[in-house]
C-alpha positions as MATLAB code, in Angstrom:
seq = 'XXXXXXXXXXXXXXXXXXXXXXXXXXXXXXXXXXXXXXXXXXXXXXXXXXXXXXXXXXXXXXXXXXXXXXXXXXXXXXXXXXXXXXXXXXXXXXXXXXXXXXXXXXXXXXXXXXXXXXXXXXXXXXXXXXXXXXXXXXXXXXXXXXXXXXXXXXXXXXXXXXXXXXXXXXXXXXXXXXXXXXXXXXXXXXXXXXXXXXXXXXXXXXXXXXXXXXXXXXXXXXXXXXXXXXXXXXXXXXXXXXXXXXXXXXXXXXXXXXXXXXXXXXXXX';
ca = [
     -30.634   12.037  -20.005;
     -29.153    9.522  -17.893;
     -32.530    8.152  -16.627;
     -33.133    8.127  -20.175;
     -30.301    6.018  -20.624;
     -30.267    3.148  -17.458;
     -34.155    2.696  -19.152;
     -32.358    1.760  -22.781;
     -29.326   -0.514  -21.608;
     -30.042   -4.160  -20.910;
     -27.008   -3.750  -18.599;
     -26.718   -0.928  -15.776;
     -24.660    1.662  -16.994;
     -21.736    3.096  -16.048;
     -22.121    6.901  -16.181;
     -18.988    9.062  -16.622;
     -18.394   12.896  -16.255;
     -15.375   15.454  -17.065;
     -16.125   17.555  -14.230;
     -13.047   18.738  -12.289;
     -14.226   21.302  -10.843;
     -17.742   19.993  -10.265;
     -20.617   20.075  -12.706;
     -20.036   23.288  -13.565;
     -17.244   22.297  -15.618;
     -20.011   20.931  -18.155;
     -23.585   22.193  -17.116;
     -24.734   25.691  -16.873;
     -26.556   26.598  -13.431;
     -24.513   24.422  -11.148;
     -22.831   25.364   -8.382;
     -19.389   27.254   -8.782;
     -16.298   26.022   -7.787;
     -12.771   27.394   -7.814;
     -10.194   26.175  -10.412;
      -7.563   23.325   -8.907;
      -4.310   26.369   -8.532;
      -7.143   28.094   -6.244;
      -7.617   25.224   -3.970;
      -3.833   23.874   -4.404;
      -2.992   27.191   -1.942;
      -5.370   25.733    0.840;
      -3.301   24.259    3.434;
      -6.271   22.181    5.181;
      -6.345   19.198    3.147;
      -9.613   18.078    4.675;
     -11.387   20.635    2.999;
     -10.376   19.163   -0.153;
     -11.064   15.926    0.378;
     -14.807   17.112    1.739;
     -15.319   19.367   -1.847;
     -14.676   15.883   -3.021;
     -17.443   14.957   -0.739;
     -19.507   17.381   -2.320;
     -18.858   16.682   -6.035;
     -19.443   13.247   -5.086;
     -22.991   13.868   -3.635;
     -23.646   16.394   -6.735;
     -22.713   13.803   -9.490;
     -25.123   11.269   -7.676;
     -27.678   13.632   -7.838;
     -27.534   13.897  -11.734;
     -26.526    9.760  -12.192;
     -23.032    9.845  -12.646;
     -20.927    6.855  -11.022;
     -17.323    8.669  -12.553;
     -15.824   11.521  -12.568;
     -12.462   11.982  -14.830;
     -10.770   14.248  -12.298;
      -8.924   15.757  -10.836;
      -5.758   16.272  -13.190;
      -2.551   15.025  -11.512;
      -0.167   17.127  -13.577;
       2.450   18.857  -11.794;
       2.500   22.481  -13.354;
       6.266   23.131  -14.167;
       5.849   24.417  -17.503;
       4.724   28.311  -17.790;
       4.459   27.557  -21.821;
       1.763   24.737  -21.087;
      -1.315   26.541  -22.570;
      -3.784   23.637  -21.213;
      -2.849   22.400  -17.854;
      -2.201   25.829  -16.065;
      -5.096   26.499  -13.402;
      -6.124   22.782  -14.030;
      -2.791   21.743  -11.770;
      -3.020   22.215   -8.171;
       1.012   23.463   -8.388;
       4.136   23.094   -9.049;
       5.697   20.700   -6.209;
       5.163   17.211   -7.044;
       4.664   16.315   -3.323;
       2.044   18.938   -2.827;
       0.477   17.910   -6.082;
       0.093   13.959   -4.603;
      -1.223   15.252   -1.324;
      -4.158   17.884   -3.183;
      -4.596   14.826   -5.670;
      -5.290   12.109   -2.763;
      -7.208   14.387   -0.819;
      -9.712   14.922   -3.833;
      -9.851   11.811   -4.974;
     -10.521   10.147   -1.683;
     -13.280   12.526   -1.082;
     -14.965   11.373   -4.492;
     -14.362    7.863   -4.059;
     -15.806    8.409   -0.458;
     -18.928    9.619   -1.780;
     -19.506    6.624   -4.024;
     -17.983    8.184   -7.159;
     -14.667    6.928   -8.991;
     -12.070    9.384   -9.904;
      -9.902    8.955  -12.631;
      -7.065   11.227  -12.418;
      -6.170   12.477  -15.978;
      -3.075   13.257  -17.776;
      -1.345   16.029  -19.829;
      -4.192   17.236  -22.307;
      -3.586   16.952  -26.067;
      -7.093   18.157  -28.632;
      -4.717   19.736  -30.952;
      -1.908   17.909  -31.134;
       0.407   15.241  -29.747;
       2.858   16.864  -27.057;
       6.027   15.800  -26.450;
       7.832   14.666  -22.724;
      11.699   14.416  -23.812;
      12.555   13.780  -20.300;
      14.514   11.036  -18.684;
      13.048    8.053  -16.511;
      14.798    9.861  -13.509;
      13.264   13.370  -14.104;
       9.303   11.372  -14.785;
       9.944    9.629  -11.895;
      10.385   12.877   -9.752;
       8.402   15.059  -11.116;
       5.844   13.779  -14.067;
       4.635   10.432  -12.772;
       5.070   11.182   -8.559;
       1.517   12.268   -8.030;
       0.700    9.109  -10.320;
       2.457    6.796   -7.424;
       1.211    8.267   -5.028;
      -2.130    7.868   -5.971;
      -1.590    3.938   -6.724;
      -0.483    3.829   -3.124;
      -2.922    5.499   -1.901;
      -5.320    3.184   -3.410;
      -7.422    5.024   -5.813;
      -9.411    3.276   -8.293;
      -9.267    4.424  -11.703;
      -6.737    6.446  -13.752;
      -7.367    8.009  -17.069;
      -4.247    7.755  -19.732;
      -3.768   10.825  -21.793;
      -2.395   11.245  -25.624;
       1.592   11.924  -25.162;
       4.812   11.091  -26.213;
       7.077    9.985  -24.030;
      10.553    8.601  -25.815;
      12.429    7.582  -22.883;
       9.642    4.917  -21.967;
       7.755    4.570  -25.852;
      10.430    4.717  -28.364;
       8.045    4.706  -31.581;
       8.101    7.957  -32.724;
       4.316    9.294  -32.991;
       3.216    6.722  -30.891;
       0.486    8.175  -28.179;
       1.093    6.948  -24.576;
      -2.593    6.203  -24.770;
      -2.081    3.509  -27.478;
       1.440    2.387  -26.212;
       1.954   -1.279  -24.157;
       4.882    0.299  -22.614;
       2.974    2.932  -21.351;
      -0.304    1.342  -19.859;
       0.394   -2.405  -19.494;
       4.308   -2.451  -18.626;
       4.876    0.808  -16.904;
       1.183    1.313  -15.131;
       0.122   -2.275  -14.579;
       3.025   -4.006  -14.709;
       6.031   -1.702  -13.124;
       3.570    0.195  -10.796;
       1.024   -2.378   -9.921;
      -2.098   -0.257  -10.754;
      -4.837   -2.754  -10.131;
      -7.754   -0.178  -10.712;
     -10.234    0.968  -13.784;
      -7.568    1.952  -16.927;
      -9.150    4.836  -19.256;
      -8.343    6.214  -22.517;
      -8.818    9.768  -22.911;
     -10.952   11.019  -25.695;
      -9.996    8.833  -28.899;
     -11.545   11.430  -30.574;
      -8.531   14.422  -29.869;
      -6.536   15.184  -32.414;
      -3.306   13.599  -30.361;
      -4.669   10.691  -31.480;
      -6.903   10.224  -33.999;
      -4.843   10.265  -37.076;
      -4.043    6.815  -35.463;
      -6.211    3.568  -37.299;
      -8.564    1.315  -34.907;
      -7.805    3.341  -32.054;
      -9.617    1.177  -29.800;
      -8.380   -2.046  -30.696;
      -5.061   -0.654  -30.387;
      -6.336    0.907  -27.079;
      -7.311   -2.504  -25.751;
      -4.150   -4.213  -26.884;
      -1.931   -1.314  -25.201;
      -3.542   -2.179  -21.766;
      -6.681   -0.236  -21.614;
      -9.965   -1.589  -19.871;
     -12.393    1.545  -21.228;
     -11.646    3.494  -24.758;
     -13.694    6.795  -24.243;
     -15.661    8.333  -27.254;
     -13.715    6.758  -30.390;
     -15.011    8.682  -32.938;
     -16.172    6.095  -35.723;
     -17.902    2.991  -33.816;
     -19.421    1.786  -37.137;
     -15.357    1.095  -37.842;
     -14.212    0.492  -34.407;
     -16.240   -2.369  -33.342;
     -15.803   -4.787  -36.427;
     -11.651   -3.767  -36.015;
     -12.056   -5.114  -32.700;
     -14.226   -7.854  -33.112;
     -12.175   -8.899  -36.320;
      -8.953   -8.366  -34.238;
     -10.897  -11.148  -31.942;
     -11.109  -14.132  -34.850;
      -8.110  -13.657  -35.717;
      -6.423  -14.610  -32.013;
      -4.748  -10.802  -32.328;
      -6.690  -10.086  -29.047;
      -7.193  -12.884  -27.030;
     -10.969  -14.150  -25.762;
      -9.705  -13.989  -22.079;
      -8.552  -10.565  -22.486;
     -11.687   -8.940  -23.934;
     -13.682  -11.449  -21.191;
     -10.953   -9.770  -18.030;
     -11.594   -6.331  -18.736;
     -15.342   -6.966  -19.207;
     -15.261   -8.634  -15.585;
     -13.230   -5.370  -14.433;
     -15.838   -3.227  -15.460;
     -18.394   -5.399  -13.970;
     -17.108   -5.244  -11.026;
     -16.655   -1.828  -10.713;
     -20.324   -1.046  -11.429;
     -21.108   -3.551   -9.170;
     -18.958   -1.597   -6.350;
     -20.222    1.965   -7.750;
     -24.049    0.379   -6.652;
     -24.740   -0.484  -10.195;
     -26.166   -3.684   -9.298;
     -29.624   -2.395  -10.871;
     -30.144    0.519  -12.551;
     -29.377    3.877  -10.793;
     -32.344    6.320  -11.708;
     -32.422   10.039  -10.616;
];
């Protein structure tokens, strides 16, 4: 399939994967790998970052240049139905340290890693914390992983009211959220993704992608009506609503990162 794909594109493409723990995740036949609380109880933290290694070497092998993972949520809620053995734990700190590890492993091997946020396919959950408590608890792996120099992160569909005040508003769609809180306030200079535009946290929202793009976004992943989406955006375009430069920044982004992911010419397996 991907072969099949480089041979269509006039322009390498960039290949991306929801595999966090390995290909498994998605394919049948791969190898196995424990769930993230598993390997959050493993005190080594080399060991993570060579599974990284590993999953790395393994998405390679299939033709896949990004891997959404791992999930940097800290697991403090026992009602949370979703994140659960998707966390590596409870302590924030711990949480950073597991999430570098990872992370550094796949980027080592050649692979970006996008760490995801809180999941949302049936509906549109709710943080009613305060900036203090986010800061702590919510968003500390997030930091650390900025400062540790990781290349993309993936925005999930929430709502936080402390930093989005529209009510209904998905942090995936929100300028507070991506442009002045992660670009702006924490200097992320990496890959920005959407999370599914698809999930049900979010698609009750219209043009999700040009409001995607306009929030701060560089990537929308799998809007579900492109026959709409694309003439929103385009439209969006004429009428100076999204600026030329913009659209031509974030196409330069991307460019770059293939470039960097090998992507010069097409990757066939």
């Amino acid at each position: 399939l991907t072969n099949r794909a480089q041979r269509q594109a006039k322009v390498p493409l960039m290949i991306t994967f929801d595999g966090e723990w390995g290909l498994a995740m998605r394919l049948r036949g791969m190898p196995v790998f424990p769930r993230n609380m598993v390997l959050g109880c493993i005190r080594d933290n080399k060991l993570l970052y060579e599974y990284g290694r590993e999953v790395a070497r393994q998405c390679r092998q299939i033709g896949v240049q990004v891997n959404f993972a791992p999930v940097a949520d800290v697991n403090i809620n026992p009602e949370n139905p979703v994140i659960n053995t998707r966390s590596f734990g409870e302590d924030p700190i711990q949480v950073a340290d597991k999430v570098i590890a990872y992370a550094s492993g796949l980027e080592s091997g050649g692979v970006l890693s996008g760490d995801t946020d809180v999941d949302s396919h049936k509906a549109l959950p709710v943080l009613p914390f305060t900036r203090e408590r986010l800061d702590s608890v919510e968003l500390y792996p997030f930091k650390e992983a900025i400062r540790a120099g990781l290349g993309g992160m993936m925005v999930g569909h929430l709502q936080v009211p402390v930093i989005e005040p529209i009510g209904g508003l998905p942090s995936s769609l929100s300028r507070n959220v991506v442009y002045d809180l992660l670009t702006d306030e924490l200097a992320f200079k990496g890959l920005i993704f959407t999370d599914a535009l698809a999930m049900k946290g979010v698609a009750g929202n219209g043009n999700v992608s040009l409001q995607a793009l306009k929030a701060g976004n560089d990537m929308v992943l799998s809007p579900r009506n492109l026959k709409e989406e694309i003439p929103a955006v385009l439209e969006a375009i004429e009428k100076g609503e999204l600026t030329r430069e913009d659209i031509e920044s974030k196409c330069r982004k991307v460019l770059t990162y293939k470039y960097v992911l090998g992507l010069k010419k097409k990757s066939y397996v």
